[in-house]
C-alpha positions in Angstrom: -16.2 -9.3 -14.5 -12.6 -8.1 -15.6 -10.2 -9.3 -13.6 -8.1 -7.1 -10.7 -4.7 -6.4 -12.3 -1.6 -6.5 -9.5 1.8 -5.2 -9.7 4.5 -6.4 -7.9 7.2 -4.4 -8.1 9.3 -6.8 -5.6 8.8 -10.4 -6.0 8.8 -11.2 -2.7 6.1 -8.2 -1.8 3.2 -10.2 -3.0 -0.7 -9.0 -2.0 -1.0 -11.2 1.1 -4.3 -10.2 2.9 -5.9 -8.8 -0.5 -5.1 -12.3 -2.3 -6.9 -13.8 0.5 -10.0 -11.2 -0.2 -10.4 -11.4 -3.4 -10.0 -15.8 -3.2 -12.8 -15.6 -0.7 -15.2 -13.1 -2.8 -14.4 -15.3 -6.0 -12.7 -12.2 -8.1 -10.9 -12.7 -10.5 -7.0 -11.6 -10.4 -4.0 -11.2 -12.4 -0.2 -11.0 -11.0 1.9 -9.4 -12.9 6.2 -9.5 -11.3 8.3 -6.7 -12.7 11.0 -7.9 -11.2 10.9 -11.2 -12.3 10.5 -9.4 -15.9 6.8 -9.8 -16.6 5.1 -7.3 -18.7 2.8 -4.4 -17.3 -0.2 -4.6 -19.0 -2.6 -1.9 -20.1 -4.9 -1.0 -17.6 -8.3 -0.7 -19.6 -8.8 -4.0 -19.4 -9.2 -5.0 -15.8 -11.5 -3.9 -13.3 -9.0 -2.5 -10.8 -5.4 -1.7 -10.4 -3.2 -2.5 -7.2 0.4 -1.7 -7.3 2.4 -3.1 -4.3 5.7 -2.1 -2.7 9.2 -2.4 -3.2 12.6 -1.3 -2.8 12.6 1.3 -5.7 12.3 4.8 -5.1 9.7 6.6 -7.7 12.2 9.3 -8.6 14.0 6.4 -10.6 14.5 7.7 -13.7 14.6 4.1 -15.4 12.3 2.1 -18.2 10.7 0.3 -15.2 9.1 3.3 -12.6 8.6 5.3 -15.8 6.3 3.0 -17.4 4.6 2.5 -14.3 4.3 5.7 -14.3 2.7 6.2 -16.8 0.0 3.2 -16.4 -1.1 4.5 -13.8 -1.6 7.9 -15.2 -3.8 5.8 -18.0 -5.7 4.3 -15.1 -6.3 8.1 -13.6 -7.4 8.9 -16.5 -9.5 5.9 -17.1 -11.2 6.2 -13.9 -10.0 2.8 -13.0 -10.1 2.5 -9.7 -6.8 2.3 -8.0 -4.7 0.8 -4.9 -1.2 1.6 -3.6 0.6 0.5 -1.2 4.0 2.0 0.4 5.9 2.0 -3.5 2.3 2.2 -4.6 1.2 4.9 -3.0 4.1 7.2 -3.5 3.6 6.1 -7.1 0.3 7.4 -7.3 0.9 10.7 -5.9 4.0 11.2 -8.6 1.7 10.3 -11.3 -0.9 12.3 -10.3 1.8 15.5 -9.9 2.6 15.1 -6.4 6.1 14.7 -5.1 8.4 12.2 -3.5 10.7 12.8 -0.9 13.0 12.0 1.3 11.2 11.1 4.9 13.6 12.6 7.6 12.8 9.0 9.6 13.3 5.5 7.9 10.2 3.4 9.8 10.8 -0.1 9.3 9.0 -2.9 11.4 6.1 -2.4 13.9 8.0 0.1 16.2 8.8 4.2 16.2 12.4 5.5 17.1 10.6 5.7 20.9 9.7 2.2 20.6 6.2 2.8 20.4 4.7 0.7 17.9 3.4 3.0 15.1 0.1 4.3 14.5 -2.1 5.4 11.6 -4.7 8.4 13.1 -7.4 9.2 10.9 -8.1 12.6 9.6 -11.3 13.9 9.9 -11.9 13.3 6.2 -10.9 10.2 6.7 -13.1 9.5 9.4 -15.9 10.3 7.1 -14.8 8.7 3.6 -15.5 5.2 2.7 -12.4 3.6 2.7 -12.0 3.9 6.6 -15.4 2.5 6.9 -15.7 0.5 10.0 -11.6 1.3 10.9 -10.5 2.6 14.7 -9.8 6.1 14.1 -6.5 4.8 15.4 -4.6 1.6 14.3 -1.3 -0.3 14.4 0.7 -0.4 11.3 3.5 -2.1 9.8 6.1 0.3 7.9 9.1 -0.2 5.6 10.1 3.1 3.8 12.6 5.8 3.9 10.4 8.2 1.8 7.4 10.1 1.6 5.4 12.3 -0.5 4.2 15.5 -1.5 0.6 16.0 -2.1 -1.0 18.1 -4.3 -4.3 20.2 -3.8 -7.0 18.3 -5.2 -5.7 15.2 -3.4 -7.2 14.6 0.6 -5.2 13.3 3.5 -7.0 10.3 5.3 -4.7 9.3 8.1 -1.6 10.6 9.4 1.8 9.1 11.1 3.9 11.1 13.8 7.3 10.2 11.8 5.8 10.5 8.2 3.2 12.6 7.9 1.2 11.6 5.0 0.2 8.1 5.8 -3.2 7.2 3.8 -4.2 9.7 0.6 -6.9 9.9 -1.6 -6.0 11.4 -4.9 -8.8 11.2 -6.9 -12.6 9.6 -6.1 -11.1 6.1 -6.9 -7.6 6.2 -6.5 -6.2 5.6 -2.7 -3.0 4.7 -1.1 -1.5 3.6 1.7 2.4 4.5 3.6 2.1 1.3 5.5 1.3 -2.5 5.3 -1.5 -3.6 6.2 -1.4 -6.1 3.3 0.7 -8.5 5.7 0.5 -12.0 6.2 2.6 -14.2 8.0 3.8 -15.8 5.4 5.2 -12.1 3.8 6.1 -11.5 7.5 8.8 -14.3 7.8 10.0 -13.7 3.7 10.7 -9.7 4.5 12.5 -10.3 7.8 14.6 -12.9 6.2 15.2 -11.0 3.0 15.1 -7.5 3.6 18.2 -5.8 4.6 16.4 -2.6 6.7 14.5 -5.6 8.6 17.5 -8.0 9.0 19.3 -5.3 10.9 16.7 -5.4 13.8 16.2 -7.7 16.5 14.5 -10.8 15.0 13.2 -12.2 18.6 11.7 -8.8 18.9 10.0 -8.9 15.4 8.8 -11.9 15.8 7.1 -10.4 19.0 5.6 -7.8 17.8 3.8 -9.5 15.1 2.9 -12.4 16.8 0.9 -9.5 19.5 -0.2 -7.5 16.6 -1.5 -10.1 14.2 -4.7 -10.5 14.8 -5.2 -6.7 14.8 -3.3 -6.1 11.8 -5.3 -9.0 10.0 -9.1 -7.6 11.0 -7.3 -3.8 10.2 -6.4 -4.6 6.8 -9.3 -6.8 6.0 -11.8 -4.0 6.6 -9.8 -1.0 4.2 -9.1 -3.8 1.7 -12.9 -5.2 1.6 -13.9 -1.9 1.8 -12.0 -0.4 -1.1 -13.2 -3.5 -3.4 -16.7 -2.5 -2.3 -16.0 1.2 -3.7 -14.6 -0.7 -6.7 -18.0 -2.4 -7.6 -15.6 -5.6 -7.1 -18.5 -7.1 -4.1 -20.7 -5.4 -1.7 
């Protein structure tokens, strides 16, 4: 078996929950850290491509977002099948000539501008596609964006936010993203709210509330679409 190919975009926004998925169904994986300078390779040879988040907008008209750009155009085209997550996702919808925009609500953290904690509700395609196999048709989420995107036509909507619309897409028949995080681990937990800036501004005591009475949800959540997408991968069944 090829192994998974991971982007980190951020160094400190590594795969957390799919790391611990792919350990425990003994698949193969490769990191790859463009911000600590490593090199992104081709796509062709591994079995899957997830690109994680980040603090980089995809309009970024530098070496970096252009060449991922453009690998994961080659996976598209490839067929290989494909994750994104927040950075990711709007990644994936640029390549595949979508847009991204500015959202007109930053969501950072595990609560909406009403202090309701935020929630992904599943289209009715998504209530009927295979990645939201098994998944509440409504769920808690973790967010950390100011933007969103733009989809085109031949891509579907899978779940929906009230502050950002377009919360999980499918773009092609192997190729899936997601706004949200539902990647976390605790460990990524206490590194974000240390290090990132939008998170540092909010209550830490309250943070550290929230995920301590969401954690268990958030970890059987994102277990199930990240199991579920490997199993549309061929990765495990």
């Amino acid at each position: 078996m090829n192994p998974v190919l991971i982007v980190k975009n951020c160094t400190r926004e590594g795969p957390g929950i799919i790391e611990v998925l792919l350990k425990k169904f003994l698949i193969p994986f490769k990191i790859v850290d463009l911000e600590g300078g490593d090199f992104f390779p081709p796509p062709n040879n591994f079995s899957a491509l997830i690109v994680l988040g980040g603090p980089d907008s995809a309009n970024d008209n530098n070496k970096k977002i252009q060449n991922v750009l453009t690998r994961i155009q080659e996976a598209l085209s490839s067929q290989i099948p494909y994750f994104g997550i927040c950075l990711g996702l709007q990644l994936l919808v640029k390549a595949g000539g979508g847009a991204v925009v500015k959202n007109p609500v930053k969501e950072i953290g595990f609560r909406d501008p009403e202090k309701i904690f935020f929630e992904v509700n599943l289209t009715p395609q998504g209530k009927t596609d295979p990645l939201c196999k098994g998944l509440e048709t409504s769920f808690n989420i973790f967010q950390l964006h100011g933007e969103t995107v733009r989809l085109t036509r031949q891509m579907t909507l899978l779940g929906t936010g009230k502050y950002c619309q377009n919360q999980i897409v499918k773009a092609s028949p192997l190729a899936y993203g997601i706004q949200g995080h539902l990647e976390l681990t605790e460990e990524l937990f206490e590194s974000w709210r240390k290090e990132d800036p939008d998170l540092a501004g909010l209550s830490q005591p309250e943070l550290e509330n929230d995920y301590s009475f969401l954690q268990n949800e958030l970890f059987k959540t994102g277990s199930k679409l990240f199991t579920n997408f490997l199993i549309l991968a061929g990765l495990t069944k």
